[in-house]
CHARMM internal coordinates of N, CA and C (Angstrom, degrees):
IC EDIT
DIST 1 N 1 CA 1.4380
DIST 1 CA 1 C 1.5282
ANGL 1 N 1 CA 1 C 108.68
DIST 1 C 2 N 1.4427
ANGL 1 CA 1 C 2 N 123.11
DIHE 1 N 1 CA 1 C 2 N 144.75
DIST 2 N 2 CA 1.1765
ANGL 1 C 2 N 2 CA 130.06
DIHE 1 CA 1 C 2 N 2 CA -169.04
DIST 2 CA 2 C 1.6390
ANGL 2 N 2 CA 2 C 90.08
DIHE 1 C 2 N 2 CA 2 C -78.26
DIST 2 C 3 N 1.7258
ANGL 2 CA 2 C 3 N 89.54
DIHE 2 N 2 CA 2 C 3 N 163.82
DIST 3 N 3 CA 2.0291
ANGL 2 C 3 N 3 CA 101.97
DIHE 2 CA 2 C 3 N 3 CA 175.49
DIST 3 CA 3 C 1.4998
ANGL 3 N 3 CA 3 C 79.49
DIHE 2 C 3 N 3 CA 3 C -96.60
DIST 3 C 4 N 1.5483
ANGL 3 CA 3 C 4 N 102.66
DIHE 3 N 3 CA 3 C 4 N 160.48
DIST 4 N 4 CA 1.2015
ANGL 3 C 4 N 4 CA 123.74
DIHE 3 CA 3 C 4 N 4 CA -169.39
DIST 4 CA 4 C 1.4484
ANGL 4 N 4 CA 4 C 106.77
DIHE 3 C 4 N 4 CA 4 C -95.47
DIST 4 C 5 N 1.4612
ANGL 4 CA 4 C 5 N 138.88
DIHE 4 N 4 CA 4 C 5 N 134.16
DIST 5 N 5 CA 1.1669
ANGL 4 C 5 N 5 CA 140.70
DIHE 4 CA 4 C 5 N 5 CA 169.00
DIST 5 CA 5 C 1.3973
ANGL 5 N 5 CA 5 C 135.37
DIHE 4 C 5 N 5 CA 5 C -30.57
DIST 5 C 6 N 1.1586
ANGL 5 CA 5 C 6 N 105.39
DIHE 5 N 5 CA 5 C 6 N 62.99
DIST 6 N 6 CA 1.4439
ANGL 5 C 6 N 6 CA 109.02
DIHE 5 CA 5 C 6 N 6 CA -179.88
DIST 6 CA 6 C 1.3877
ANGL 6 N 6 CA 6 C 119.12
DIHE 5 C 6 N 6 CA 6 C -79.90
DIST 6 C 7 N 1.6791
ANGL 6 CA 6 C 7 N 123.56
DIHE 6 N 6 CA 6 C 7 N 135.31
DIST 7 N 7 CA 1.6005
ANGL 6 C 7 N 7 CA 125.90
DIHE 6 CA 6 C 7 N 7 CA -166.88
DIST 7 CA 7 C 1.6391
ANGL 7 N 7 CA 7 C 106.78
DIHE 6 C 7 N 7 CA 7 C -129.17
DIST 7 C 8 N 1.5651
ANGL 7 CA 7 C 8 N 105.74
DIHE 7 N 7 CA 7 C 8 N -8.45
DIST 8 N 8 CA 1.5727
ANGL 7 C 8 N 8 CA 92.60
DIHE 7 CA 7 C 8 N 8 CA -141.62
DIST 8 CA 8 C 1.7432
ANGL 8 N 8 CA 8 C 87.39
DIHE 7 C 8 N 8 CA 8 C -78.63
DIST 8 C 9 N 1.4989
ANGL 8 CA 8 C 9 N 131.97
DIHE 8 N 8 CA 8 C 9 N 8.36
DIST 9 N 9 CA 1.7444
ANGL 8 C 9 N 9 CA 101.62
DIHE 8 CA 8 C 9 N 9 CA 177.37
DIST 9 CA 9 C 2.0268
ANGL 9 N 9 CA 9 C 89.03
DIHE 8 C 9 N 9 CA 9 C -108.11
DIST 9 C 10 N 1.4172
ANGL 9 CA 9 C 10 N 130.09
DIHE 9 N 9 CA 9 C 10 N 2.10
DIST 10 N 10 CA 1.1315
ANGL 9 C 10 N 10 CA 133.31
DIHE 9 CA 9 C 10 N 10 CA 142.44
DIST 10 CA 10 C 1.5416
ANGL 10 N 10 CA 10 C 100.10
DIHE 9 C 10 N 10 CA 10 C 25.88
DIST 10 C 11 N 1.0497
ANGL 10 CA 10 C 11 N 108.68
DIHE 10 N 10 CA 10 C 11 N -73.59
DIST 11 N 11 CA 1.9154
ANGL 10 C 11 N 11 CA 126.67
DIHE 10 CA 10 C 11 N 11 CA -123.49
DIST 11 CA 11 C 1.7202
ANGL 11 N 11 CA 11 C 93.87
DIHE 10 C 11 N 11 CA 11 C -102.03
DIST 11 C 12 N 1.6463
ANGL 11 CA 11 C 12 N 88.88
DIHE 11 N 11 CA 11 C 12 N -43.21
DIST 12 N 12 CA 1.8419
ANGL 11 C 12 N 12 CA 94.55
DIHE 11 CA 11 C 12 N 12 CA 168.97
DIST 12 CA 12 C 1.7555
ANGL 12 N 12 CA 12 C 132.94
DIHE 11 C 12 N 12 CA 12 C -54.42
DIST 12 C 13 N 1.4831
ANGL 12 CA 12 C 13 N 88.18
DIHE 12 N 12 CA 12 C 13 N -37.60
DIST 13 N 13 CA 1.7516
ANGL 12 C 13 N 13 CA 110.22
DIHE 12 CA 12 C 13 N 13 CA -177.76
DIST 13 CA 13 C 1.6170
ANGL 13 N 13 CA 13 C 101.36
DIHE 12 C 13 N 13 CA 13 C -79.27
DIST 13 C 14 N 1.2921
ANGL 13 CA 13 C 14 N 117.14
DIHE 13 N 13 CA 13 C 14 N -47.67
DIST 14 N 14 CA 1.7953
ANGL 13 C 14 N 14 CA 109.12
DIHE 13 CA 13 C 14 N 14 CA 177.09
DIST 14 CA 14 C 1.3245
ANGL 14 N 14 CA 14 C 117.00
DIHE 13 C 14 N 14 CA 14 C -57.93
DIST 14 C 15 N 1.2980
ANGL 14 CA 14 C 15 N 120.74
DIHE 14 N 14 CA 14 C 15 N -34.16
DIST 15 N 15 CA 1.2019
ANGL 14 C 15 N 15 CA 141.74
DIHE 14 CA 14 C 15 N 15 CA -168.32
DIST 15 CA 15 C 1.9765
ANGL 15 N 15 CA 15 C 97.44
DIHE 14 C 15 N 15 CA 15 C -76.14
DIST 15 C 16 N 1.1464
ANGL 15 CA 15 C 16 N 98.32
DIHE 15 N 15 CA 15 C 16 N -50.32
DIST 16 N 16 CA 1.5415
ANGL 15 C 16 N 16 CA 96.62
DIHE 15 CA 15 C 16 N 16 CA 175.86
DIST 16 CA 16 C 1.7278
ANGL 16 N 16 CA 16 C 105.74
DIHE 15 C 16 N 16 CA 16 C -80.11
DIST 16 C 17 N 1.3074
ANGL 16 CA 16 C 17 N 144.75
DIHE 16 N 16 CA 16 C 17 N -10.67
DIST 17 N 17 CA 0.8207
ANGL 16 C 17 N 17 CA 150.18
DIHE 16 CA 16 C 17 N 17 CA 117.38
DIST 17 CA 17 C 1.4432
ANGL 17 N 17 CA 17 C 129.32
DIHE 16 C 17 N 17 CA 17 C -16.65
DIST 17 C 18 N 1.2222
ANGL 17 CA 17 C 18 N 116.06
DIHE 17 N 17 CA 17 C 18 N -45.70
DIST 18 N 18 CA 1.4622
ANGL 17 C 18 N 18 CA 124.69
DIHE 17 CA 17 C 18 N 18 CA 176.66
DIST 18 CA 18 C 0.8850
ANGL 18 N 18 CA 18 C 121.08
DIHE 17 C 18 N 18 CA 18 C -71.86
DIST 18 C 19 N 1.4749
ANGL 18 CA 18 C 19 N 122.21
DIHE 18 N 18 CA 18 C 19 N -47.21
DIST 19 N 19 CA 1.7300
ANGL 18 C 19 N 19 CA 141.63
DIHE 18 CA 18 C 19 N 19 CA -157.87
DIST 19 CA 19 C 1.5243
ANGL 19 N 19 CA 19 C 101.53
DIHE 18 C 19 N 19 CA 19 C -93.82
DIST 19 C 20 N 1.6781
ANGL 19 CA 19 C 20 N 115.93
DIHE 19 N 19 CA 19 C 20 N -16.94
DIST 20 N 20 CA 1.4709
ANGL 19 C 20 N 20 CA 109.64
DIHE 19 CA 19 C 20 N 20 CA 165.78
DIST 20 CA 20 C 1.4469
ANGL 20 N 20 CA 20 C 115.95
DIHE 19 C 20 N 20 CA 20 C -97.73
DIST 20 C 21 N 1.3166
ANGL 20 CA 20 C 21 N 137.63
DIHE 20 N 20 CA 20 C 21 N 2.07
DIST 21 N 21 CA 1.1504
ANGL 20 C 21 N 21 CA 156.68
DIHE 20 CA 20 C 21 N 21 CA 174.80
DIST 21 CA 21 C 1.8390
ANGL 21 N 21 CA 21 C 102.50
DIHE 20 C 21 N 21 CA 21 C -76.35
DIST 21 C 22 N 1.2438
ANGL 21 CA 21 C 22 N 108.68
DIHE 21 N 21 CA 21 C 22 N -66.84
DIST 22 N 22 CA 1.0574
ANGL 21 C 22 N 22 CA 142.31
DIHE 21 CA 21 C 22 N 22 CA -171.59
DIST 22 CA 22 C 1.8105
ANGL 22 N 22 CA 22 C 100.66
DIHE 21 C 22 N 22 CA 22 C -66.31
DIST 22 C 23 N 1.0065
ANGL 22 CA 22 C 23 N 132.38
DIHE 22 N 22 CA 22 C 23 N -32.22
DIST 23 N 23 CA 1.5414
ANGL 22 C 23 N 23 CA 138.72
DIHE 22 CA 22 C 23 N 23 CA 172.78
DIST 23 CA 23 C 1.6344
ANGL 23 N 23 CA 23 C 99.03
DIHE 22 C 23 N 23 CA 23 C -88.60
DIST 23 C 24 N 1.0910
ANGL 23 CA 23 C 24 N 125.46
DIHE 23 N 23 CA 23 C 24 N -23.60
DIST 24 N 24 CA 1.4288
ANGL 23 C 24 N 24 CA 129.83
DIHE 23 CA 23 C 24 N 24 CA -178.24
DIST 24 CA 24 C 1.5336
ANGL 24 N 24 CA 24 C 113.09
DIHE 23 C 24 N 24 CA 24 C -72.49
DIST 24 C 25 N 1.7708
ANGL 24 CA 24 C 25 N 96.93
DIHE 24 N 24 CA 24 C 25 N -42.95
DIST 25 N 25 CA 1.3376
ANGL 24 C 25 N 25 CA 91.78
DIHE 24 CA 24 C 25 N 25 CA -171.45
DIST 25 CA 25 C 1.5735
ANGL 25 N 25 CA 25 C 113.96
DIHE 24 C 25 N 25 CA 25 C -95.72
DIST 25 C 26 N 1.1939
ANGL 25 CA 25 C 26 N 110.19
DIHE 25 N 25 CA 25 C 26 N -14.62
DIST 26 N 26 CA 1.7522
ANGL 25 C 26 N 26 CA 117.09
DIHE 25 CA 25 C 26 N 26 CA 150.36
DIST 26 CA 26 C 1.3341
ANGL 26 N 26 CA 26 C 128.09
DIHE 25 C 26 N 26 CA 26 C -52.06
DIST 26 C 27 N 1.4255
ANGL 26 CA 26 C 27 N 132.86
DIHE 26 N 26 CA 26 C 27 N -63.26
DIST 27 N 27 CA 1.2911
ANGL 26 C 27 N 27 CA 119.07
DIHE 26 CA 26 C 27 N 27 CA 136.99
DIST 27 CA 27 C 1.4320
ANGL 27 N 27 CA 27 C 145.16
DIHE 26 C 27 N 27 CA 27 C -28.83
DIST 27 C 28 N 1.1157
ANGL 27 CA 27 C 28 N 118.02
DIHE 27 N 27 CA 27 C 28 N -18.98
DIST 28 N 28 CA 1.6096
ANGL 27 C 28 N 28 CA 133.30
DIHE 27 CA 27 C 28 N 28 CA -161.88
DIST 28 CA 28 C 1.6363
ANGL 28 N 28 CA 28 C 79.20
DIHE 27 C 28 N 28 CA 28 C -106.18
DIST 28 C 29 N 1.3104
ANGL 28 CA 28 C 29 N 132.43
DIHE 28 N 28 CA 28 C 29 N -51.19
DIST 29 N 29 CA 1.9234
ANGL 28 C 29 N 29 CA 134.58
DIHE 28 CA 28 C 29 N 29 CA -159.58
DIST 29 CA 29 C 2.1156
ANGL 29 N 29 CA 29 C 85.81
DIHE 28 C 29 N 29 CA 29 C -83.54
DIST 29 C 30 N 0.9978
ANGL 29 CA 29 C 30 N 122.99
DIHE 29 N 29 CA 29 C 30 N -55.01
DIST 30 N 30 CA 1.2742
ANGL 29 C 30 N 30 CA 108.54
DIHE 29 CA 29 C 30 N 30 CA -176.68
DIST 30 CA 30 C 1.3724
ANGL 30 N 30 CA 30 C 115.70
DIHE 29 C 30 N 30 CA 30 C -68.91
DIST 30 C 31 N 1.4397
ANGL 30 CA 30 C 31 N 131.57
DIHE 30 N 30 CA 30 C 31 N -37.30
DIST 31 N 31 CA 1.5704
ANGL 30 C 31 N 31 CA 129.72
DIHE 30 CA 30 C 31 N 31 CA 165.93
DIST 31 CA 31 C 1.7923
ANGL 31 N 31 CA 31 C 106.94
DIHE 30 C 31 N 31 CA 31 C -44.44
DIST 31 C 32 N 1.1361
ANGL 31 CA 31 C 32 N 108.66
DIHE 31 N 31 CA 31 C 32 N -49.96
DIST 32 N 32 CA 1.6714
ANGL 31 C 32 N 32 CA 118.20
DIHE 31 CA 31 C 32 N 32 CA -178.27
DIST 32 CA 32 C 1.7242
ANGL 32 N 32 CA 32 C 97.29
DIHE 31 C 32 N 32 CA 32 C -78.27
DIST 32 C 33 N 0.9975
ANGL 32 CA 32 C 33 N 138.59
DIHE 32 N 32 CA 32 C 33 N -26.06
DIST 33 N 33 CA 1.6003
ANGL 32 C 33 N 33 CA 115.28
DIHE 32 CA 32 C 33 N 33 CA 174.13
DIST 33 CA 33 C 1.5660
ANGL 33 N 33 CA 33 C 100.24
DIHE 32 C 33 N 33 CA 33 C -82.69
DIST 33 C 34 N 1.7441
ANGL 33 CA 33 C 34 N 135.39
DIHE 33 N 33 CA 33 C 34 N -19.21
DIST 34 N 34 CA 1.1268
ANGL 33 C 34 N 34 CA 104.32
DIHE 33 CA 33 C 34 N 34 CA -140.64
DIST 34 CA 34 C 2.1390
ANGL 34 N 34 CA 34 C 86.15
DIHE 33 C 34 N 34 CA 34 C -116.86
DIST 34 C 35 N 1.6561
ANGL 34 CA 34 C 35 N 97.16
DIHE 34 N 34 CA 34 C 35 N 0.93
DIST 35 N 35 CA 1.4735
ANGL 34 C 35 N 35 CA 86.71
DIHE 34 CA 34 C 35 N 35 CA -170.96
DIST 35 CA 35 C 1.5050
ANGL 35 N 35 CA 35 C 97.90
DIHE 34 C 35 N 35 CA 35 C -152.43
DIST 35 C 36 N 1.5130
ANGL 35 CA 35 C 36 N 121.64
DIHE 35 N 35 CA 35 C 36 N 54.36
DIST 36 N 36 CA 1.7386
ANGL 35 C 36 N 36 CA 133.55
DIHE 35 CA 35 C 36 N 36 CA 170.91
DIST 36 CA 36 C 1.1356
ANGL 36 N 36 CA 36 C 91.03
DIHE 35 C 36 N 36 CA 36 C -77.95
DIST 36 C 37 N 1.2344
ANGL 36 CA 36 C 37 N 142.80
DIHE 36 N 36 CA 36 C 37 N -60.38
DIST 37 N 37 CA 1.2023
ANGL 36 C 37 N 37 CA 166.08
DIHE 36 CA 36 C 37 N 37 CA -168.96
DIST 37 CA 37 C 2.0914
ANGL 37 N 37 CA 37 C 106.28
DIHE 36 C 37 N 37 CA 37 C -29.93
DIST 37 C 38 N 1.2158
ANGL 37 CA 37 C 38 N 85.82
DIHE 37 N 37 CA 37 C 38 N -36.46
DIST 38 N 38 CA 1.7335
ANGL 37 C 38 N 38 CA 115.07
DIHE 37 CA 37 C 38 N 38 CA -147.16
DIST 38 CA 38 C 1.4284
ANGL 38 N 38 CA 38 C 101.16
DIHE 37 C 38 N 38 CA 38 C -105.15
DIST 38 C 39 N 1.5317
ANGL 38 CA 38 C 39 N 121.03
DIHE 38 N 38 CA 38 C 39 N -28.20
DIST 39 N 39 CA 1.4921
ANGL 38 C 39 N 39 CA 118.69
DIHE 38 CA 38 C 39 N 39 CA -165.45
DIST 39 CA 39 C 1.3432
ANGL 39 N 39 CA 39 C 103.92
DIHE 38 C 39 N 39 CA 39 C -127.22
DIST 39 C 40 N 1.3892
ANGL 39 CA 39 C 40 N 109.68
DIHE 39 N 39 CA 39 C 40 N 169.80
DIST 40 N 40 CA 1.6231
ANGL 39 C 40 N 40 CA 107.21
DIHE 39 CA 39 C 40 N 40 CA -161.81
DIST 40 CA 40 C 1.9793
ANGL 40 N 40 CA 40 C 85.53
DIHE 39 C 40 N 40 CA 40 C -92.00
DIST 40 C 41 N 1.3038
ANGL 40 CA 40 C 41 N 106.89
DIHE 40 N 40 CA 40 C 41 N 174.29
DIST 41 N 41 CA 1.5673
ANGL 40 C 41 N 41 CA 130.87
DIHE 40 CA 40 C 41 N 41 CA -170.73
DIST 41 CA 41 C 1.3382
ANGL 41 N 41 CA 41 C 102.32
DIHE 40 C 41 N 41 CA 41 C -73.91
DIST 41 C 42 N 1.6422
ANGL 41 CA 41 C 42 N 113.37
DIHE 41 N 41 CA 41 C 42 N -8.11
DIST 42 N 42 CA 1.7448
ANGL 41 C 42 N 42 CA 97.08
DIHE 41 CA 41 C 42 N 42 CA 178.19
DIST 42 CA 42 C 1.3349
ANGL 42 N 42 CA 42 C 103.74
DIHE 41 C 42 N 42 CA 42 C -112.93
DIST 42 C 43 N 0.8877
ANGL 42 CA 42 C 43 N 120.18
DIHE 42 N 42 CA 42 C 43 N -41.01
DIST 43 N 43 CA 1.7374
ANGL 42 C 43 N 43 CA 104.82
DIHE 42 CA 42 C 43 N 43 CA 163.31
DIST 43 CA 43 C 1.7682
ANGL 43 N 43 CA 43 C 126.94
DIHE 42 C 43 N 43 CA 43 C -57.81
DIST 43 C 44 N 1.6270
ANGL 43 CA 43 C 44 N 97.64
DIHE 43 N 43 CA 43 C 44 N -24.43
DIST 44 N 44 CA 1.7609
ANGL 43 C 44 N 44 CA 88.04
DIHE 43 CA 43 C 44 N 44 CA 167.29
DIST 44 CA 44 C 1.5537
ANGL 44 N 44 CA 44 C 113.18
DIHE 43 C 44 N 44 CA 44 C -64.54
DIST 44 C 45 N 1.7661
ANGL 44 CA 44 C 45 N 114.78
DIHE 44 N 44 CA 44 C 45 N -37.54
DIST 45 N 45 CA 1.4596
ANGL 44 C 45 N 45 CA 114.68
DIHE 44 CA 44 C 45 N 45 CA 173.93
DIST 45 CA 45 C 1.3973
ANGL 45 N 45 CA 45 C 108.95
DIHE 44 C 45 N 45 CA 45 C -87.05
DIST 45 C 46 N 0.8001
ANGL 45 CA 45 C 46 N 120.65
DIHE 45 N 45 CA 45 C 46 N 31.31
DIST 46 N 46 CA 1.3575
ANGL 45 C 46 N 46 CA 126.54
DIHE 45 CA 45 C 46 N 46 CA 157.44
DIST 46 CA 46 C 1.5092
ANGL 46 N 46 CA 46 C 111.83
DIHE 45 C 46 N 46 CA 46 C -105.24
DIST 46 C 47 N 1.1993
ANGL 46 CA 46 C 47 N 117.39
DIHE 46 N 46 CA 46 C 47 N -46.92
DIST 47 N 47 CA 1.9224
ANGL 46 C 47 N 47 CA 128.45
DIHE 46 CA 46 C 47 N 47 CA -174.56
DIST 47 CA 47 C 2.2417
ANGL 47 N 47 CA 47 C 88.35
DIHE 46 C 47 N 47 CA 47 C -78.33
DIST 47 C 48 N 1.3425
ANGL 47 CA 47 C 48 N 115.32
DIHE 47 N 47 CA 47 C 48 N -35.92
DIST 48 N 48 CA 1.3319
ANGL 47 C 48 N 48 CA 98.26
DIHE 47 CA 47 C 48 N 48 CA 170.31
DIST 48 CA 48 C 1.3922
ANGL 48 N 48 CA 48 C 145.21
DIHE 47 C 48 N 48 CA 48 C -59.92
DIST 48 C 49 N 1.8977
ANGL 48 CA 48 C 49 N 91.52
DIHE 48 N 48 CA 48 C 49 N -28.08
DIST 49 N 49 CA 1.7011
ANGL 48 C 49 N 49 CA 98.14
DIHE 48 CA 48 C 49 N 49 CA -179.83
DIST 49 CA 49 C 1.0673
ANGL 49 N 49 CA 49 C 122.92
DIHE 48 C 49 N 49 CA 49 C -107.26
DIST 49 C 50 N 1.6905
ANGL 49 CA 49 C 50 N 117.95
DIHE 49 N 49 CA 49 C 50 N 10.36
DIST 50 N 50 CA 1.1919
ANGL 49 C 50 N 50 CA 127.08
DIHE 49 CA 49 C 50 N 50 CA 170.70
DIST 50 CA 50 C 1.8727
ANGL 50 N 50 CA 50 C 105.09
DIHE 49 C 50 N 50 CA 50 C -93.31
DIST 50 C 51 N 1.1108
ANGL 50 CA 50 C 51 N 103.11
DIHE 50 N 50 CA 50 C 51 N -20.82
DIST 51 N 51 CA 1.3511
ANGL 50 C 51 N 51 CA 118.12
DIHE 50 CA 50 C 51 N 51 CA -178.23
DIST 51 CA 51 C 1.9271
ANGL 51 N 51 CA 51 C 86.04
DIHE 50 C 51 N 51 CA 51 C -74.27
DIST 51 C 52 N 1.2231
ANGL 51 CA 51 C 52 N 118.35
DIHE 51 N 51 CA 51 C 52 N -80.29
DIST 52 N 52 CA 1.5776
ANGL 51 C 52 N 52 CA 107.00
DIHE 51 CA 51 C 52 N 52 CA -174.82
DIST 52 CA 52 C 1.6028
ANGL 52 N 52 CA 52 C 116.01
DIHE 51 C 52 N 52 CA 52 C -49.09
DIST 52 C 53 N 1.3806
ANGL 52 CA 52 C 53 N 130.42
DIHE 52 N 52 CA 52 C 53 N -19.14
DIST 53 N 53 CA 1.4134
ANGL 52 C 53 N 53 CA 133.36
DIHE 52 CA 52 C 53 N 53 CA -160.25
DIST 53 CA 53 C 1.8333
ANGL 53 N 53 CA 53 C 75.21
DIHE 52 C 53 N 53 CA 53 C -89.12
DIST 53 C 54 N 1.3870
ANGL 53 CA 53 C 54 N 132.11
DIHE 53 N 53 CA 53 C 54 N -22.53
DIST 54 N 54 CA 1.8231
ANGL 53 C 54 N 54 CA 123.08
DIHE 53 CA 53 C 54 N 54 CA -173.85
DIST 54 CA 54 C 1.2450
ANGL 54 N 54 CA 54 C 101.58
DIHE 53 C 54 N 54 CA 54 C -73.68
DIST 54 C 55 N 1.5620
ANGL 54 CA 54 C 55 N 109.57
DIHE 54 N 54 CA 54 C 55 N -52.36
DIST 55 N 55 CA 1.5551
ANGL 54 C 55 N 55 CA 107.33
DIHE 54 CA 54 C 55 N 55 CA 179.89
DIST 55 CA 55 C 1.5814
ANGL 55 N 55 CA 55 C 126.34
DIHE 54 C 55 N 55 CA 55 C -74.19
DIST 55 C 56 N 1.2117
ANGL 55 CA 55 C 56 N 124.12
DIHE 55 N 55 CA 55 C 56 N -1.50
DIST 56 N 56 CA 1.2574
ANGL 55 C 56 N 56 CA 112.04
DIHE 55 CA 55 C 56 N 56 CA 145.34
DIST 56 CA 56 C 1.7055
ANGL 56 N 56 CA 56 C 134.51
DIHE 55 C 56 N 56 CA 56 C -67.58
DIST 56 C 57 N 1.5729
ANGL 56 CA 56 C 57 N 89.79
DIHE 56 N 56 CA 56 C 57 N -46.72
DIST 57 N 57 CA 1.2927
ANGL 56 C 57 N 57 CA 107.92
DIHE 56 CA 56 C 57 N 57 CA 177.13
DIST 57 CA 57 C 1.3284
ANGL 57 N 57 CA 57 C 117.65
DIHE 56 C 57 N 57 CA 57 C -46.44
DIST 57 C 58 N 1.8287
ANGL 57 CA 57 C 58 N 124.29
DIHE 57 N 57 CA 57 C 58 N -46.03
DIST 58 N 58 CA 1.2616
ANGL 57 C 58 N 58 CA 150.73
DIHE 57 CA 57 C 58 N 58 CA 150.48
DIST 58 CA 58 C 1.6052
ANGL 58 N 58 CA 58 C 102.08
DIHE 57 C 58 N 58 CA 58 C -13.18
DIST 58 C 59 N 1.1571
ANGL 58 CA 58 C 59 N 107.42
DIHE 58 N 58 CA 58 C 59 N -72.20
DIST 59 N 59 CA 1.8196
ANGL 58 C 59 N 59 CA 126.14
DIHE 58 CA 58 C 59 N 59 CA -163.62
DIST 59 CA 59 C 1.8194
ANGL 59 N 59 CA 59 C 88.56
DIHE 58 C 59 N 59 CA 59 C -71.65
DIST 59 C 60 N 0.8647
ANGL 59 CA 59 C 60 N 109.07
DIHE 59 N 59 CA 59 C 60 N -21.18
DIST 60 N 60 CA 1.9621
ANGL 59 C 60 N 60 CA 89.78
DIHE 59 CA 59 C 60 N 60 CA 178.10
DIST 60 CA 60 C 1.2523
ANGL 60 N 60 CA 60 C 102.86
DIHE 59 C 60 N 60 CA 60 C -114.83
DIST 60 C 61 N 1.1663
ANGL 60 CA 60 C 61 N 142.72
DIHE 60 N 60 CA 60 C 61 N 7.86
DIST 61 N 61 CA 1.5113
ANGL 60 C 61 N 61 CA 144.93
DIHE 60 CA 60 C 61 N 61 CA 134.08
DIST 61 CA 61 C 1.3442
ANGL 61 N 61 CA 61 C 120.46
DIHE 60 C 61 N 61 CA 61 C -61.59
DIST 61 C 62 N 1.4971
ANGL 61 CA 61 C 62 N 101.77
DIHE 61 N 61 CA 61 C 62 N -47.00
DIST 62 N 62 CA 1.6538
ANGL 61 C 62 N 62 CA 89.27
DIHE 61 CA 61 C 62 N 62 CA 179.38
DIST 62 CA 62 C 1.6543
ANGL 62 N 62 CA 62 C 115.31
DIHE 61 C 62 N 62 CA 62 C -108.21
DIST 62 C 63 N 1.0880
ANGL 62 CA 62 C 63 N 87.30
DIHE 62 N 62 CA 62 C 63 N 20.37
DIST 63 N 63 CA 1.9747
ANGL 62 C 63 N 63 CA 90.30
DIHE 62 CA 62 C 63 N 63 CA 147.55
DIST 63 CA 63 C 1.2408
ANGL 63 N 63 CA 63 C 125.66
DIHE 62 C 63 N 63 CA 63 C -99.24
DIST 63 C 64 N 1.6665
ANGL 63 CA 63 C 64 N 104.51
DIHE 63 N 63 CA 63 C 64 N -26.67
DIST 64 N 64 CA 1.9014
ANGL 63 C 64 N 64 CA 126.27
DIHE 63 CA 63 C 64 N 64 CA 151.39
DIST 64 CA 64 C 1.6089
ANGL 64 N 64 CA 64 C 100.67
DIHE 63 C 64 N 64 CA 64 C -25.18
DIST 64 C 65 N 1.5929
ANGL 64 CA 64 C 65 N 95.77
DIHE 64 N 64 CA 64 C 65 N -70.35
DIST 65 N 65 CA 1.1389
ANGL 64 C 65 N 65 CA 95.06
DIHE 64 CA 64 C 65 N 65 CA -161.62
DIST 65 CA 65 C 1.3741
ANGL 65 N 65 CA 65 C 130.29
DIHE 64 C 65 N 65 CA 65 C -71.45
DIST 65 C 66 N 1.5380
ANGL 65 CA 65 C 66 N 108.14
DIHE 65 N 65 CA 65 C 66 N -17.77
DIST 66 N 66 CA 1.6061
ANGL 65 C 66 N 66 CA 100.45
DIHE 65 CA 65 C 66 N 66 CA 169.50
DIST 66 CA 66 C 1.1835
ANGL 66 N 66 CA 66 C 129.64
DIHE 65 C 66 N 66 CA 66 C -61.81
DIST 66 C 67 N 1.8122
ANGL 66 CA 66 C 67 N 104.39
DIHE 66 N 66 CA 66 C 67 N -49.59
DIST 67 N 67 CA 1.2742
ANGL 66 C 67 N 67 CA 126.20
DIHE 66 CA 66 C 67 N 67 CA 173.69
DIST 67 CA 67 C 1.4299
ANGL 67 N 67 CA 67 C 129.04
DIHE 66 C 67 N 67 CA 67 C -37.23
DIST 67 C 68 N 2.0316
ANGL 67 CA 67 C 68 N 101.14
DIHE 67 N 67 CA 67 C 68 N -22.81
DIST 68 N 68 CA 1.6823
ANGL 67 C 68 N 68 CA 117.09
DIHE 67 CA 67 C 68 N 68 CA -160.70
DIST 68 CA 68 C 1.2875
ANGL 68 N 68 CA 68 C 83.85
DIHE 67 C 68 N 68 CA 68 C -115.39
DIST 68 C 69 N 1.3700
ANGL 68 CA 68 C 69 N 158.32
DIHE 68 N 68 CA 68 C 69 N 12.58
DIST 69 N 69 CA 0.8687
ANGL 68 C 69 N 69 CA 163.28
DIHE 68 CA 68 C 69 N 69 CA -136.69
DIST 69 CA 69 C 1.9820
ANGL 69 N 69 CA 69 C 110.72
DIHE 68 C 69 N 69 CA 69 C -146.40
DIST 69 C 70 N 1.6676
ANGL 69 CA 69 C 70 N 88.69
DIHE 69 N 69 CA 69 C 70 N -35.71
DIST 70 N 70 CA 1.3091
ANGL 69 C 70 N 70 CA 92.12
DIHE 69 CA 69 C 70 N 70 CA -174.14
DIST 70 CA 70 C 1.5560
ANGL 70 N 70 CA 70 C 116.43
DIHE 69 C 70 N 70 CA 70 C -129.93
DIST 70 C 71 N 1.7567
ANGL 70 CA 70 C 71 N 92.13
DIHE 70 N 70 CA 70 C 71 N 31.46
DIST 71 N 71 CA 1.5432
ANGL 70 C 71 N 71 CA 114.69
DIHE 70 CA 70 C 71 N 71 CA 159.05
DIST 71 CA 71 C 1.4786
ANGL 71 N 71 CA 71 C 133.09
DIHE 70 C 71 N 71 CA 71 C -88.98
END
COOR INIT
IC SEED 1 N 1 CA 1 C
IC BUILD
């Protein structure tokens, strides 16, 4: 038998979702301030567009969360 659709900690998990997104891309901006110096130019744009591919992700998480928010 299937588990039944449960949502209501939903909002909790995106939310913890966010704040590890968001620590990801802080680390990823301080690795690149503290070692450009150190790495070749395609791996810095490499650590850059995964850093922008977070902040999209960001903006469709926390529309997650309104949406789960205002169910």
């Amino acid at each position: 038998m299937a588990k039944p659709d449960d949502r209501s900690d939903n909002v909790e998990h995106l939310q913890d979702a966010v704040q590890n997104t968001i620590e990801n891309m802080r680390e990823a901006r301080d690795y690149l301030d503290e070692h450009a110096d150190e790495i070749s130019g395609e791996e810095a744009e490499q650590i850059r567009n995964k850093n922008e591919n977070r902040r999209q992700s960001l903006r469709g998480m926390r529309e997650e969360i309104k949406d789960e928010a205002n169910s």
